[in-house]
C-alpha positions, 0 to 999 in steps of 0.5 A: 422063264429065263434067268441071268445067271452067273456062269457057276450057278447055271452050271450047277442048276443044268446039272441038277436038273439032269442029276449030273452029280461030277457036273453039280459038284464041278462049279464049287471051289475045292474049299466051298461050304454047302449048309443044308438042313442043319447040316454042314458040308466043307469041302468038294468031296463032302458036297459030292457025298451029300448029291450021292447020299441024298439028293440022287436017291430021291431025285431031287431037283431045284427049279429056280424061279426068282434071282436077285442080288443080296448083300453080294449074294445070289438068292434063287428061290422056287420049287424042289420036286423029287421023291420026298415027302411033300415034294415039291418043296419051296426053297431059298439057295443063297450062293456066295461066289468067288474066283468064278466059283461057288464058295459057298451055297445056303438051302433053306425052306 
């Protein structure tokens, strides 16, 4: 299935499913929030870490199977598969876009 995703997002998801760590960390902006597991991440290099430290590692990657607008945010939601305990997982990413960039990104299971 197909989804029509905004330009920074579809960047974000072609590069995690090649665990392109420069091409998922490009589409944020330079001051973008990532929160993650309880876990707060501001800043690029912050969120670059977190692909390094613990998504490549286990290669993690989000295949999204549902989109839809929600309180101006785009929801995706569908399976993360990688090597990590009960993999695949479900997860919900909430992206806040700004100036054609992801401002900020929300994981949760």
């Amino acid at each position: 299935m197909s989804l029509n995703l905004a330009k920074p997002i579809a960047e974000f998801i072609d590069a995690n499913a090649r665990l392109d760590i420069e091409g998922m960390t490009k589409p944020f902006s330079p001051d973008a929030v990532l929160l993650d597991n309880g876990k707060t991440f501001e800043g690029q290099a912050a969120i670059r870490r977190l692909f390094d430290e613990e998504v490549l590692p286990v290669k993690a990657i989000f295949t999204p199977e549902t989109v839809r607008q929600e309180n101006g945010d785009v929801v995706l939601e569908g399976p993360g598969h990688g090597n990590f305990p009960g993999s695949p997982i479900r997860f919900t990413y909430r992206f806040t876009l700004a100036e054609n960039a992801i401002k900020s990104l929300e994981i949760a299971v």
